[in-house]
C-alpha positions as CSV (number, residue, x, y, z in Angstrom):
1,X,-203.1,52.7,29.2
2,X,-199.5,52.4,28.0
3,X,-198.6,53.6,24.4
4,X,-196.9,50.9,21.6
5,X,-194.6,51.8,19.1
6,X,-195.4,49.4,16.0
7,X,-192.4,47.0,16.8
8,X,-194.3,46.6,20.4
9,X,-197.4,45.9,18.9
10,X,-196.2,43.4,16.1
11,X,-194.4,41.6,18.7
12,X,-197.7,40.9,21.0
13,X,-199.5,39.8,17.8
14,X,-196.3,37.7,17.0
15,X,-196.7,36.4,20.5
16,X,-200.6,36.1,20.9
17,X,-200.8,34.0,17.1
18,X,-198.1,31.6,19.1
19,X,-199.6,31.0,22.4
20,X,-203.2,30.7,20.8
21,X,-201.9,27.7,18.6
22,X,-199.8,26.0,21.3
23,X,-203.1,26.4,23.4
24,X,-205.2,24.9,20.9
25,X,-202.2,21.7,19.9
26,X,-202.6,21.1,23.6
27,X,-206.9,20.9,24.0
28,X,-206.5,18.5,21.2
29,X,-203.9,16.7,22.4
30,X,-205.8,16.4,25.6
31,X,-203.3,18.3,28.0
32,X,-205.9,20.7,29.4
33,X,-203.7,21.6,32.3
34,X,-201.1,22.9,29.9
35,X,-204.2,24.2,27.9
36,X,-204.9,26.6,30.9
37,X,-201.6,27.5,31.6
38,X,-200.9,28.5,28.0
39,X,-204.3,30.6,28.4
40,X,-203.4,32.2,31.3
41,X,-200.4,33.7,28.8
42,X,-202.6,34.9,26.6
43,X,-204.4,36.5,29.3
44,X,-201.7,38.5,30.6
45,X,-200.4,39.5,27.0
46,X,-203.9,41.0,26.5
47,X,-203.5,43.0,29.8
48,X,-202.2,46.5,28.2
49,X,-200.2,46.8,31.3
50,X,-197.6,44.0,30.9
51,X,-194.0,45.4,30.4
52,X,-191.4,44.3,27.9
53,X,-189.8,41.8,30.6
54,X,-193.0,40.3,31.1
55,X,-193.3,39.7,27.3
56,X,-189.6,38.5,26.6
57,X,-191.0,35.9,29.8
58,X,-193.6,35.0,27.8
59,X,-191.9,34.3,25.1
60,X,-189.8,32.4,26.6
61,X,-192.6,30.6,28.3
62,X,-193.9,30.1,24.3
63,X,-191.1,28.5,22.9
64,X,-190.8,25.9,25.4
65,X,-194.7,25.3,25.1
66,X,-194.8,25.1,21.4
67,X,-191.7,22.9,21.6
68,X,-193.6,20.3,23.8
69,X,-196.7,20.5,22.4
70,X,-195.2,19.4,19.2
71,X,-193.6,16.4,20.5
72,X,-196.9,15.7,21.9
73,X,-198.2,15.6,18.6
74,X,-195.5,14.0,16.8
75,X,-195.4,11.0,19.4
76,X,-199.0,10.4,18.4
77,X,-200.7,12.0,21.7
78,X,-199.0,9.4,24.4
């Protein structure tokens, strides 16, 4: 199991709140494939083993998520 400094750490959380609200804006919205993807990111961020790349990927991967599950939203759930 790797070690985290606190700035490690507090980024995950960061990055775990994120994904588990786009995750949850998407079930409602009815995009369950999107759903699953975004779960799958949570997955791997729970994995103690993922390296900083992987997480700035993931982030990444959040922003663009959150992003479209908030048009989703806003445009009434097309």
């Amino acid at each position: 199991m790797a070690s985290f400094n606190e700035g490690q750490s507090q980024r995950r959380r960061q990055l775990l709140y994120s994904l588990r609200a786009t995750r949850a804006l998407f079930a409602s919205t009815g995009d369950y494939a999107r759903s699953m993807k975004v779960e799958l990111g949570i997955q791997m961020l729970l994995d103690q083993q993922v390296s900083d790349r992987m997480i700035g990927l993931l982030e990444q991967s959040a922003a663009v998520a959150a992003r479209d599950a908030a048009d989703l939203v806003a445009d009434g759930f097309r």
